[in-house]
PLY file of the C-alpha trace (Angstrom):
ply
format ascii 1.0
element vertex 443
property float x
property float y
property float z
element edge 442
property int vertex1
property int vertex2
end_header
-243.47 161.71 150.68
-246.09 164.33 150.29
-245.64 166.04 146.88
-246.88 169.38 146.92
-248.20 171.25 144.13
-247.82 174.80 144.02
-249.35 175.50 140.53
-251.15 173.46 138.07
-252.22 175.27 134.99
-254.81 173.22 132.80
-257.58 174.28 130.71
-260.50 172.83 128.76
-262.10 175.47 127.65
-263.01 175.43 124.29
-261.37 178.83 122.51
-260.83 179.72 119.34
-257.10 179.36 118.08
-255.49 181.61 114.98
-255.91 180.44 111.35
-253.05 178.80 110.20
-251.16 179.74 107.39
-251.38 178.01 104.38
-255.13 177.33 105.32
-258.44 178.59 103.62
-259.94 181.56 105.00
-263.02 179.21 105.63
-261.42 176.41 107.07
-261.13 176.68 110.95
-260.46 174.18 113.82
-260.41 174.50 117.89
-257.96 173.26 120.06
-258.45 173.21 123.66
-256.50 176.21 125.56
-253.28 174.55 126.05
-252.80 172.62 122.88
-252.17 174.13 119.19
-253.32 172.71 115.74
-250.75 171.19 113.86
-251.08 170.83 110.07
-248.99 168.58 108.87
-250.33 165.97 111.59
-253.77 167.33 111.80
-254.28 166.99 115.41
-253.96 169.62 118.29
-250.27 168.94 120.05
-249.79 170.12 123.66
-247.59 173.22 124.00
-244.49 173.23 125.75
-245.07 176.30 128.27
-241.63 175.80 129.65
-240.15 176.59 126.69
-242.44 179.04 125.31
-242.88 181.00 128.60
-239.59 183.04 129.75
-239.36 182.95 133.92
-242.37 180.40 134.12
-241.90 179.75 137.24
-240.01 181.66 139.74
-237.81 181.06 142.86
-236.96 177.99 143.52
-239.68 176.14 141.79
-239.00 174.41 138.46
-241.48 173.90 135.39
-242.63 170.74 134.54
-244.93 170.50 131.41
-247.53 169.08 131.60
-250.44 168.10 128.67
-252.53 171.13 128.40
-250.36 173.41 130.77
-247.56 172.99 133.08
-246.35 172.24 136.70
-244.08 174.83 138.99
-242.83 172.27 141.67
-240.34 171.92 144.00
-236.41 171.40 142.53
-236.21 168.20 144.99
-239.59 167.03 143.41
-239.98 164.37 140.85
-243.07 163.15 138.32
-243.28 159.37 138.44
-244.39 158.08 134.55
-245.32 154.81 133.34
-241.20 154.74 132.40
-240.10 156.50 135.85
-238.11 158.78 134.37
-239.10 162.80 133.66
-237.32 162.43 130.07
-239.91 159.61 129.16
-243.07 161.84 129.08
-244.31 161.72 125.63
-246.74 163.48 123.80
-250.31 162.07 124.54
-253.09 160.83 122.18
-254.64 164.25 121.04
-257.63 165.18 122.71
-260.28 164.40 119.40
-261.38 167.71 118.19
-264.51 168.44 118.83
-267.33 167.57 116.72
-268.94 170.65 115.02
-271.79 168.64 113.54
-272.87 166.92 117.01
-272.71 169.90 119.15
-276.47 169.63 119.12
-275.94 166.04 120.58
-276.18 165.83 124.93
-274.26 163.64 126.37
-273.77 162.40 130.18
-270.62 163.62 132.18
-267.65 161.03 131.05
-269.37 160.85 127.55
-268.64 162.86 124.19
-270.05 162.48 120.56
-269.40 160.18 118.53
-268.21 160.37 114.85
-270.79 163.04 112.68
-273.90 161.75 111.60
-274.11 158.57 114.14
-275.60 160.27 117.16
-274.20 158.17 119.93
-271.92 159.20 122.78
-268.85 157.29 123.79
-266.23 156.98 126.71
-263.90 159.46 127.21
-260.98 157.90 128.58
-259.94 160.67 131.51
-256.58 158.52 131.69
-255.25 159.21 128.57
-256.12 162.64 128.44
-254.93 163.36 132.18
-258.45 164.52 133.26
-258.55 162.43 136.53
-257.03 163.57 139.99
-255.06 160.38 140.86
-252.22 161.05 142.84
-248.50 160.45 141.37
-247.99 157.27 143.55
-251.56 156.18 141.92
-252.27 154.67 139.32
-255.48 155.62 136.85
-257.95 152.93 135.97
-260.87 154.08 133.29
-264.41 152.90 133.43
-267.15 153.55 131.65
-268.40 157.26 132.41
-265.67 157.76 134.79
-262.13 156.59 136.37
-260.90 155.32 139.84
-257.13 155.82 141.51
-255.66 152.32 142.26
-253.05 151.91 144.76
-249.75 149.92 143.82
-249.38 146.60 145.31
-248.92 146.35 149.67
-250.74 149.78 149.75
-254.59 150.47 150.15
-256.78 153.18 149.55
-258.14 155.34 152.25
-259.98 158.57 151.21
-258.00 159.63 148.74
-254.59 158.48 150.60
-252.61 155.04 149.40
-251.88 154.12 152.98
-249.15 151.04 153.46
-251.03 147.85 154.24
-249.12 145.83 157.34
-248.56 142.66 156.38
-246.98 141.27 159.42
-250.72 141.76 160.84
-252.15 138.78 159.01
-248.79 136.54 160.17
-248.12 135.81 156.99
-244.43 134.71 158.73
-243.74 131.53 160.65
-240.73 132.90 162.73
-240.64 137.25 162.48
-241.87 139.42 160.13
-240.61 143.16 159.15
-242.97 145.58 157.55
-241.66 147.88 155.03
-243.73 150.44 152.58
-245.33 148.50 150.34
-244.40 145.50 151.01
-242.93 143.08 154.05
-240.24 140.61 154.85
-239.85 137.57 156.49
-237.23 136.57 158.92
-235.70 133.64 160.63
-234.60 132.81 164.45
-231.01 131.51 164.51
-230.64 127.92 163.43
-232.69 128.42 160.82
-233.02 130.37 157.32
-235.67 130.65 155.07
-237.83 128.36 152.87
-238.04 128.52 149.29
-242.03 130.38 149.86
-239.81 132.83 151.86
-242.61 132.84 154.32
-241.80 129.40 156.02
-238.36 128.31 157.98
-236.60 125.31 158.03
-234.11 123.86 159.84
-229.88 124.51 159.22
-227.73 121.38 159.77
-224.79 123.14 161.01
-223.20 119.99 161.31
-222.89 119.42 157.53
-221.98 123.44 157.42
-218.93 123.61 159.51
-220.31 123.67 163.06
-217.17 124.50 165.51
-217.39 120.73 166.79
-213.79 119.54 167.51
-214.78 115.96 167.52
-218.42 115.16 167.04
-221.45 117.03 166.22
-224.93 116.54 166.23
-227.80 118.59 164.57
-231.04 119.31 166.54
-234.06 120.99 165.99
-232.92 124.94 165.43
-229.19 124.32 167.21
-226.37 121.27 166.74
-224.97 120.13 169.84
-220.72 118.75 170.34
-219.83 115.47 172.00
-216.33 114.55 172.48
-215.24 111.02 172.42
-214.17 108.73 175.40
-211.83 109.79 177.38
-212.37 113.31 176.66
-215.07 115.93 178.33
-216.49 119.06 176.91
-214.89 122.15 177.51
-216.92 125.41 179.02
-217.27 126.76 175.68
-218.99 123.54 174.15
-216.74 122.83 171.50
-212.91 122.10 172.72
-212.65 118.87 173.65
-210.08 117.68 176.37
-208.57 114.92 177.54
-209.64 113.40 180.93
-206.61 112.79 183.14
-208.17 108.95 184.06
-204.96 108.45 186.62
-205.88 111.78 188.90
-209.35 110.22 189.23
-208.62 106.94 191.50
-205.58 105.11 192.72
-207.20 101.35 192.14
-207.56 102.10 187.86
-203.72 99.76 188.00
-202.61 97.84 190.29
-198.95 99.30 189.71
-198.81 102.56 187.93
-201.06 104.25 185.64
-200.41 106.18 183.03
-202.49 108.67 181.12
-202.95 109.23 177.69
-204.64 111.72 175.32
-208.11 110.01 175.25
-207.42 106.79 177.13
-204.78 105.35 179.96
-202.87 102.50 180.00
-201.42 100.16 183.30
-197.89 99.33 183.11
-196.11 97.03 185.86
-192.40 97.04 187.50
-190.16 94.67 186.14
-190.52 90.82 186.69
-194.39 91.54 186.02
-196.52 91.54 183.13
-199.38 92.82 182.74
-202.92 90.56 183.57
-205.59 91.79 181.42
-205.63 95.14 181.27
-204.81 96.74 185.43
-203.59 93.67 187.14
-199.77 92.49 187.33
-198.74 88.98 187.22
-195.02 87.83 188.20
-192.88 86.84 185.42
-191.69 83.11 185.82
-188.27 83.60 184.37
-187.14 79.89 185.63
-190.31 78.72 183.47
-189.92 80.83 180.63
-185.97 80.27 180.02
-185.93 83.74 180.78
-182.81 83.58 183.46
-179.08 83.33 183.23
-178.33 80.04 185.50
-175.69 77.24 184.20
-175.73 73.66 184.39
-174.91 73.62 187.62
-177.43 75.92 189.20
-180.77 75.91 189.87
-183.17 78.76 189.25
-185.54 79.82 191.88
-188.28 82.01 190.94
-189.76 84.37 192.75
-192.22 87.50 193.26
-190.34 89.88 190.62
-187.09 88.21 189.87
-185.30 84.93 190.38
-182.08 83.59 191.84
-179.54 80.96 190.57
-178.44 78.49 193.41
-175.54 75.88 193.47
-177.02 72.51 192.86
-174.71 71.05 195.21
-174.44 73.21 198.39
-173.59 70.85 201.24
-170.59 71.05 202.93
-168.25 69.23 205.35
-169.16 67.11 206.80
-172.04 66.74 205.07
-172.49 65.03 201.97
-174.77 65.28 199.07
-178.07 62.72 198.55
-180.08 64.86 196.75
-180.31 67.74 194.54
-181.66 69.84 198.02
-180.40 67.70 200.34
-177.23 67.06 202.33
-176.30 63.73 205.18
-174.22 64.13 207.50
-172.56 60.35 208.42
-173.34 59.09 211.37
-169.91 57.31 211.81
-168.37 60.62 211.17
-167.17 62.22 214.44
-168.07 66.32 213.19
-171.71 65.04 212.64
-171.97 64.08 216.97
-173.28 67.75 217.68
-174.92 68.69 214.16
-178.49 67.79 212.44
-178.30 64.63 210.86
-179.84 66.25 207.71
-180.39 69.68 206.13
-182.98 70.00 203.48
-182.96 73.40 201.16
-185.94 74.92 200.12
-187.34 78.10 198.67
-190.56 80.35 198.89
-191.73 83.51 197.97
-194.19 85.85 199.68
-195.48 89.10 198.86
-194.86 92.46 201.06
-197.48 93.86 203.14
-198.73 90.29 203.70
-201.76 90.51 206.14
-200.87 88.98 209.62
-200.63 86.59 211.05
-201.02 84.81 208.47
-199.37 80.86 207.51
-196.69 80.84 205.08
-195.39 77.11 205.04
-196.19 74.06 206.57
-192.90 71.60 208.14
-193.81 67.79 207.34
-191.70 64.68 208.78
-190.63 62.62 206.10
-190.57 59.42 208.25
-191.72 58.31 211.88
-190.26 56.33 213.99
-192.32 53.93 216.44
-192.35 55.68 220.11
-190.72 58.82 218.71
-191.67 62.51 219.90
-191.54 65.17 217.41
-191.21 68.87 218.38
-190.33 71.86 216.07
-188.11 75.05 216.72
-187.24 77.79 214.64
-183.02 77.44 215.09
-181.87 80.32 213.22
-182.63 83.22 211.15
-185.25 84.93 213.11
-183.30 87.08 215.39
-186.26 90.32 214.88
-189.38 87.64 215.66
-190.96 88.02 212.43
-191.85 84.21 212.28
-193.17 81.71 214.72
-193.52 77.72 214.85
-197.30 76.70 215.35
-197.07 72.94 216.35
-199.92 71.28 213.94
-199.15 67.61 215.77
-196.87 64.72 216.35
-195.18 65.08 212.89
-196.28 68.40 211.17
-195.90 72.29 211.82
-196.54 75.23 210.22
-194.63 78.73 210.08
-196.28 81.26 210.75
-195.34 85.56 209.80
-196.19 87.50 212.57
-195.42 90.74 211.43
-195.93 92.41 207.77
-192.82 92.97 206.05
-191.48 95.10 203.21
-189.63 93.71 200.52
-187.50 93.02 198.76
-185.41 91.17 201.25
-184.98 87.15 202.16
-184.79 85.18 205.19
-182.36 82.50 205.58
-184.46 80.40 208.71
-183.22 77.49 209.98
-186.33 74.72 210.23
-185.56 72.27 212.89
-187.46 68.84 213.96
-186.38 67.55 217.43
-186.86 63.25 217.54
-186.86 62.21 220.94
-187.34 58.61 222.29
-187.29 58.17 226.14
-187.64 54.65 226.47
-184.83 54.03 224.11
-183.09 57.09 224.92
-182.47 57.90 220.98
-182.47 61.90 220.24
-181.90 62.91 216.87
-182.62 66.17 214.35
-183.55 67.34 211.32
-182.98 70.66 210.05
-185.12 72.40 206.53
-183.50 75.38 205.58
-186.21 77.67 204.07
-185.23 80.95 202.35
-188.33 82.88 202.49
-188.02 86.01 199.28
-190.07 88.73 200.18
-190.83 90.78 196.82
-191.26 94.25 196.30
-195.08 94.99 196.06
-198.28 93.36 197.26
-198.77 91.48 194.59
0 1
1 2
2 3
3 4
4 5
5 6
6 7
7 8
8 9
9 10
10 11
11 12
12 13
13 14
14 15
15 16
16 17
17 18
18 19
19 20
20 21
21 22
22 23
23 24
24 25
25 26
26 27
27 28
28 29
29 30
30 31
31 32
32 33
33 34
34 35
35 36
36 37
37 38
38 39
39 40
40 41
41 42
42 43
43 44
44 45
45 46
46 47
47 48
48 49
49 50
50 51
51 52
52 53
53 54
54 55
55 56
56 57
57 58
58 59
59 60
60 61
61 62
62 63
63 64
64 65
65 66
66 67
67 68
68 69
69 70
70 71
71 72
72 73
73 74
74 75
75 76
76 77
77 78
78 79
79 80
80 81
81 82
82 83
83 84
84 85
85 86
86 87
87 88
88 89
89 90
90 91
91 92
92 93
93 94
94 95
95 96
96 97
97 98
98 99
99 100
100 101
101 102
102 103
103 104
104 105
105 106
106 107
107 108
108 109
109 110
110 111
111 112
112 113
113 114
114 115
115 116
116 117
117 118
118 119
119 120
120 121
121 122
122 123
123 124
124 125
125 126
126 127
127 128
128 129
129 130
130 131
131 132
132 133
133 134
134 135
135 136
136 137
137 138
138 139
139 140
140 141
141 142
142 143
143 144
144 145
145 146
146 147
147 148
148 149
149 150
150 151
151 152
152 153
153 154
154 155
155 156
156 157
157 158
158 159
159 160
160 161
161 162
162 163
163 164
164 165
165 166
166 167
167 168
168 169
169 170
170 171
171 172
172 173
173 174
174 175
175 176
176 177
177 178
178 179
179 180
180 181
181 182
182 183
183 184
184 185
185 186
186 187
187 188
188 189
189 190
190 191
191 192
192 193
193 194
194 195
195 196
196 197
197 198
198 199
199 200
200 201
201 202
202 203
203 204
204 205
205 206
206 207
207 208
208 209
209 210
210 211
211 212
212 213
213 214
214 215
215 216
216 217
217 218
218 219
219 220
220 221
221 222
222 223
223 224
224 225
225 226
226 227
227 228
228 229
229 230
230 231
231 232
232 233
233 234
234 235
235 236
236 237
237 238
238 239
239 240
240 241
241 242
242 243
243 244
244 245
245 246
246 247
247 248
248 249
249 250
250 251
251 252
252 253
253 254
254 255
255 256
256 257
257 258
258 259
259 260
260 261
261 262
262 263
263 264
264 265
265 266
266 267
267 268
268 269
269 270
270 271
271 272
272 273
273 274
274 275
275 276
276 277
277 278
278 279
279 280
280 281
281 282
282 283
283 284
284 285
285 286
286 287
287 288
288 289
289 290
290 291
291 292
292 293
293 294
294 295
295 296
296 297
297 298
298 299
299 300
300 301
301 302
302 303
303 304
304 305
305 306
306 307
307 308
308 309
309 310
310 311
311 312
312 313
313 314
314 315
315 316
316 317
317 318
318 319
319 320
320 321
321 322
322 323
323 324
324 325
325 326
326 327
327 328
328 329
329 330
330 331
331 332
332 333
333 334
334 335
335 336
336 337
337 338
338 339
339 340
340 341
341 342
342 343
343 344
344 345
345 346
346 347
347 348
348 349
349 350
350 351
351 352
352 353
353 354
354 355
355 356
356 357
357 358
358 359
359 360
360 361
361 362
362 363
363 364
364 365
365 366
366 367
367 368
368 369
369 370
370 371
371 372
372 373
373 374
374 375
375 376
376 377
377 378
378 379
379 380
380 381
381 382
382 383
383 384
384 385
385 386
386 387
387 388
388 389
389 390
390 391
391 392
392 393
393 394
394 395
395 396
396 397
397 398
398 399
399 400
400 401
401 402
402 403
403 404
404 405
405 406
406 407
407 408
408 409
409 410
410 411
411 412
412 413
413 414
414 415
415 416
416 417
417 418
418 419
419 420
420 421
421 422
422 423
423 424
424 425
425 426
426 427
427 428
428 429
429 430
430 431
431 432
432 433
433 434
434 435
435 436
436 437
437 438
438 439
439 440
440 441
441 442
């Protein structure tokens, strides 16, 4: 701000002042115009004009005294002090009064006579005494002779102008810099914040300050970045985490059903299965395991996702039992002319969807007689052709799916070896009566 001044009143010339009462007629003494002798101090004190002078300064201008006269300034004007304030002016070190007996003495501009009777000049200090032309925002250095204005610190001198010195030239800054008068700031790019030089900038772990991670967080160079944990992905605005739906992915995660869960997914399997590691189902052997309801008098079968209790004696008339699967009929019984001469019982279990065709069970003769022809027929059970007989040889067969099928469901089929004998004209048969279980899934 420019501070203009509108009057400056200050005088050094030498004039003579009254005598002072009290004072001998022949003792005088000279203040400078401006100043008055005082008598009990025995210096010249400045005069207060403002107070002395009615209307000193007029309009809107207000009086500011000054050592040796007196300012009319501006109301919004200030004068800047050692103290800053206006109240903390003070009067100055008297001006020396001037030495009557070394008048004769010359001395060089800046210079005045010393003490009487020594001759010698010394340094008038034009600081104290307010005789330089610093500016108020200046400060007043003496030398020897003379004086210079020194700017405050972040400003330099130019002519007679303290002109602000930009800092953020020289990059004293590692990020940004802001100039201000006088002085300068330094500034950091988010992610960072200042060093204790407050020139220099360092890197913020946001993780250890609360970073917006909802799981996990990781600091980097000027940023932090969020991770989520398996079975979760990053949101859009990188820091929700959310769970992955694993099951709406693929249909081969489980073999049976799969179920998610926050973070993870788990396999489970439809009953009579367990689980096989961690996707795969595995049929439950209930018959093994002591897992079933049969008596004494039954026999558990086990198959793909359940079991079955069977009578251990299920022959009928006229057959009788031989075997815990297997039922005679007597030859010297008349009911057992037209009917196998044996039935065997026996049990398997197959899975649906089976690939086809595909073999299922192979048909064995238990004993062979010399000269005897063997052929094999499926007798019953098979009304829909989803089986067939695949002649091996003389004594062995094997069945044979031909079609896929769904479980659950069973077949009851009927197994039957024809004996033949031409020469001795002996024809005889055998019947194995398979049930065939057909469980619920492919597996």
């Amino acid at each position: 701000m420019m501070l203009c001044l509108f009057s400056l009143l200050l005088c050094l010339l030498l004039v003579p002042s009254r005598q002072q009462e009290g004072e001998s007629p022949n003792s005088f003494t000279e203040c400078t115009d401006g100043y008055e002798w005082d008598p009990e101090k025995q210096h010249c004190k400045d005069i207060n004009e403002c107070q002395t002078i009615p209307d000193a300064c007029k309009g809107e201008m207000k009086c500011i005294n000054h050592y040796g006269g007196y300012l009319c300034l501006p109301r919004s004007a200030s004068v800047i002090s050692d103290s800053q304030t206006e109240s903390a002016i003070h009067d100055p070190p008297p001006p020396p009064p001037p030495n009557t007996e070394a008048q004769d003495i010359q001395c060089p501009a800046g210079y005045q006579p010393d003490s009487p009777g020594l001759g010698t000049c010394v340094d008038v200090d034009e600081c104290v005494y307010q005789l330089d032309d610093c500016l108020p925002s200046q400060e007043c250095v003496n030398a020897p002779g003379g004086f210079h204005c020194k700017c405050p610190d972040g400003y330099r001198k130019i002519g007679n102008e303290c002109v602000d010195i930009d800092e953020c030239r020289y990059r004293y800054c590692q990020h940004r810099c802001v100039n201000s008068p006088g002085s300068f700031t330094c500034q950091c790019e988010p992610g960072f914040q200042l060093a204790s030089n407050n020139r220099s900038c360092v890197d913020v772990n946001e993780c250890s300050m609360g970073a917006p991670c909802q799981q996990r967080c990781y600091n980097t160079y000027g940023t932090f970045l969020c991770r989520c944990n398996q079975g979760y992905e990053l949101d859009r605005d990188g820091y929700t985490c959310n769970d992955v739906d694993e099951c709406s992915y693929s249909s081969y995660l489980c073999q049976h059903q799969c179920v998610n869960e926050p973070g993870r997914f788990s396999c489970i399997c439809p009953e009579g299965y367990q689980l096989l590691g961690t996707r795969l189902c595995q049929d439950i052997n209930e018959c093994e395991t002591d897992a079933h309801t049969c008596s004494e008098s039954q026999n558990c079968i086990n198959f793909h996702g359940g079991y079955r209790c069977v009578e251990k004696n299920r022959c009928k008339e006229p057959y009788i039992q031989v075997a815990d699967n297997r039922c005679m009929c007597p030859s010297g019984n008349p009911l057992c002319r037209d009917e196998p001469g044996s039935v065997v019982y026996r049990y398997m279990s197959i899975t649906s969807d089976r690939s086809v065709p595909s073999d299922i069970f192979q048909i064995q003769a238990t004993s062979v007689y010399p000269g005897a022809y063997n052929t094999f027929q499926i007798r019953s059970g098979n009304e829909q052709g989803d089986f067939y007989i695949r002649q091996i040889n003389n004594i062995s067969a094997m069945l044979v799916l031909a079609r896929p099928v769904n479980g659950p469901q069973e077949f009851v089929l009927d197994l039957e070896m024809l004996t033949s004998n031409s020469l001795l004209s002996y024809r005889s048969s055998s019947v194995l009566r398979l049930t065939v279980f057909v469980g619920g899934y492919a597996f």
